[in-house]
C-alpha positions in Angstrom: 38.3 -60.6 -1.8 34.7 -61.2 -1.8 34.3 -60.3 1.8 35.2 -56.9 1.0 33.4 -56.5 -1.9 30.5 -57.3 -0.3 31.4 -54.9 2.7 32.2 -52.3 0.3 28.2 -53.1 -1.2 27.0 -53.0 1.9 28.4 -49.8 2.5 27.7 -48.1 -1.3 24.1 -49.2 -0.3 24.0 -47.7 2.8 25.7 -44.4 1.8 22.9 -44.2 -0.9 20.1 -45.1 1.3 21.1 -41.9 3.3 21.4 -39.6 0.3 18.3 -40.2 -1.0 16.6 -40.2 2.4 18.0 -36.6 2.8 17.0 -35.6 -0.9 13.8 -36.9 0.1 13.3 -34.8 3.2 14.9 -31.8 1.4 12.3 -31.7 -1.3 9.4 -32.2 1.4 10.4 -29.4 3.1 10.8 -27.1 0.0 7.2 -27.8 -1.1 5.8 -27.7 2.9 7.6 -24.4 3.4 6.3 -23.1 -0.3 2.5 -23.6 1.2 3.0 -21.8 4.2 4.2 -18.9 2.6 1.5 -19.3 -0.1 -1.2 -19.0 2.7 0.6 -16.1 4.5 0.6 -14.1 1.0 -3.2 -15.0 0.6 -4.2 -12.7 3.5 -6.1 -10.2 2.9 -6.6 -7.2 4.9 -10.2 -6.7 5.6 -12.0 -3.1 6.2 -11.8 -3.6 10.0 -8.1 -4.1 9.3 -7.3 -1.6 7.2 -9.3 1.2 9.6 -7.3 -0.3 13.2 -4.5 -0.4 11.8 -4.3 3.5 10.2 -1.8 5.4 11.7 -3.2 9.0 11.6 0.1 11.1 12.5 1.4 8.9 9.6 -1.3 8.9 7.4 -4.0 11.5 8.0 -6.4 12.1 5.3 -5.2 14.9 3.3 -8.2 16.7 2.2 -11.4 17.6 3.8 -13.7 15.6 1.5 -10.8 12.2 2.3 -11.7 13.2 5.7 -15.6 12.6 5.7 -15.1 9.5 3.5 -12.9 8.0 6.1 -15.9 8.9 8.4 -18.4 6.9 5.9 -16.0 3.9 5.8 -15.9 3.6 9.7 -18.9 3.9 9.9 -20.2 1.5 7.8 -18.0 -0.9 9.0 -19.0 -0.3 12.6 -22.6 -0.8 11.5 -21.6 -3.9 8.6 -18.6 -5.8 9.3 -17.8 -8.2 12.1 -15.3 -7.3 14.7 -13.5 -7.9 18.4 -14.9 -5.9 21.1 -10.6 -4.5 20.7 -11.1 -3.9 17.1 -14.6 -1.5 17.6 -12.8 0.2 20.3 -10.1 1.0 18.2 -12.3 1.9 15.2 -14.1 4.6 17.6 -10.2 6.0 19.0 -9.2 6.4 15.4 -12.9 8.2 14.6 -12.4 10.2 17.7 -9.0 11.5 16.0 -10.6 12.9 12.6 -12.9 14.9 15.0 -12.3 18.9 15.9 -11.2 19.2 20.0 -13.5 21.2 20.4 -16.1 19.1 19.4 -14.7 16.0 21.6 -14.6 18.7 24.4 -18.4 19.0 24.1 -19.1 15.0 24.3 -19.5 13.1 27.4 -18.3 9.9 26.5 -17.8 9.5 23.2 -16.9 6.1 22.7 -20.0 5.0 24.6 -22.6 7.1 22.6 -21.2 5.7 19.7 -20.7 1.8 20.9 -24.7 2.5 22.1 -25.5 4.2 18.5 -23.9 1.2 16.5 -25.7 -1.4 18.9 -29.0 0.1 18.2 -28.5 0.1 14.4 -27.4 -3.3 14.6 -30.5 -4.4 16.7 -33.0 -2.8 14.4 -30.8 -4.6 11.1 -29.4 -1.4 9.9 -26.2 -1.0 7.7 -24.6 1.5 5.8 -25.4 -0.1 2.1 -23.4 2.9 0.3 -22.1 6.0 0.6 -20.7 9.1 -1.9 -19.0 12.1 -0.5 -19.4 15.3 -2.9 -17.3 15.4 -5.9 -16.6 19.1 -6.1 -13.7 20.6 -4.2 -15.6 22.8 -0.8 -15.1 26.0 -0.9 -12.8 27.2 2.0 -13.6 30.2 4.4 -12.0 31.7 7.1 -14.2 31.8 10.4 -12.0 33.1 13.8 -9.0 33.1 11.5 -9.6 29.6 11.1 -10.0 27.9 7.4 -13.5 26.0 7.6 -15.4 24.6 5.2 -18.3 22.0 4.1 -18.4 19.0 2.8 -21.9 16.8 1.8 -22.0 13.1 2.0 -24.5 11.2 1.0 -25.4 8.0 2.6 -27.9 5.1 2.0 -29.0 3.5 4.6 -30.3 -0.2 4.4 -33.0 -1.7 7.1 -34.0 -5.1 6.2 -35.1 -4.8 2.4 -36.0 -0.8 3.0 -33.4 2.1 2.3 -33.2 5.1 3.9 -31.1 7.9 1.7 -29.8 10.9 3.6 -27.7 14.0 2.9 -25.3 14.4 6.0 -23.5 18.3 5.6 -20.4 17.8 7.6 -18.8 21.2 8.8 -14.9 20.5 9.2 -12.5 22.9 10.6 -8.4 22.8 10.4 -6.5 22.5 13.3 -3.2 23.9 14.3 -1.4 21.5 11.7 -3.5 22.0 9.1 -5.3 18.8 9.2 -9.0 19.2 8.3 -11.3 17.9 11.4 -14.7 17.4 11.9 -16.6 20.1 13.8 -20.2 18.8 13.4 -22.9 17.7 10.8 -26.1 18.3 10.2 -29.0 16.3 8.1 -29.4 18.4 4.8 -33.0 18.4 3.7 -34.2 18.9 0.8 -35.3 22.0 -0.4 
């Protein structure tokens, strides 16, 4: 009888061994798989993020004055943040859509005016420090049939401890859907 006994131990012993091996491993990977996900909720979308990854027959600005400060926040972050070579491209193909046709008809290449523009701000340590877009609703005219209107922007300009503060007057049109687009701009001076 003691021969099984001790079989019978041996075998309690082992079974429990196994159990709390296996609670053991279950409780690693609950905590292990708890961090990963912790780190995947940390991520935060940054500006270059957010701007590549607008969808503009989804989400197009709905306003003209959401339109130019869509502009603003491209720009500065072509002229501020860091980003792929992919990323800028795709920054400039989403700027290119908040632009009238006919005013894309008129450019050569617009993608390399404004990779060359953003280059040359970057060389000479220029950002976009802050910009404001009017706060009054534009008043809307018809031009060709066509509802148009203006919108002023104001944006500061930083190089090295200097600032630069200019009034931009950005002339948007609406296109066949009704989506407000820019046209042009011109520097507002002061009068």
């Amino acid at each position: 009888m003691e021969k099984n006994s001790v079989g019978s131990a041996v075998v309690k012993s082992i079974v429990l061994v196994i159990l709390g091996a296996m609670v053991i491993l279950g409780v690693y990977m609950i905590l292990t798989r708890n961090k990963k996900a912790a780190k995947d909720e940390d991520y935060v979308l940054t500006t270059v993020d957010e701007i590549t990854t607008t969808d503009l027959d989804r989400n197009y600005p709905t306003d003209a004055r959401m339109v130019v400060d869509f502009y603003g926040k491209i720009m500065r972050a072509l002229y501020k943040e860091t980003y792929t070579d992919a990323q800028q491209t795709k920054m400039i193909e989403i700027l290119g859509g908040i632009m009238d046709d006919e005013l894309m008809a008129n450019q050569n290449n617009f993608a390399k005016s404004i990779k060359n523009e953003v280059k040359e701000r970057k060389d000479g340590d220029y950002s976009i420090a802050t910009y404001a877009v009017q706060a009054k609703e534009p008043e809307v005219v018809r031009v060709d049939g066509r509802k148009m209107c203006t919108v002023e922007c104001l944006f500061s300009l930083r190089q090295g401890t200097g600032h630069i503060v200019t009034t931009y007057e950005f002339i948007l049109r609406q296109d066949s859907l009704g989506r407000w687009k820019i046209l042009g701009w011109t520097v507002k001076t002061d009068e």
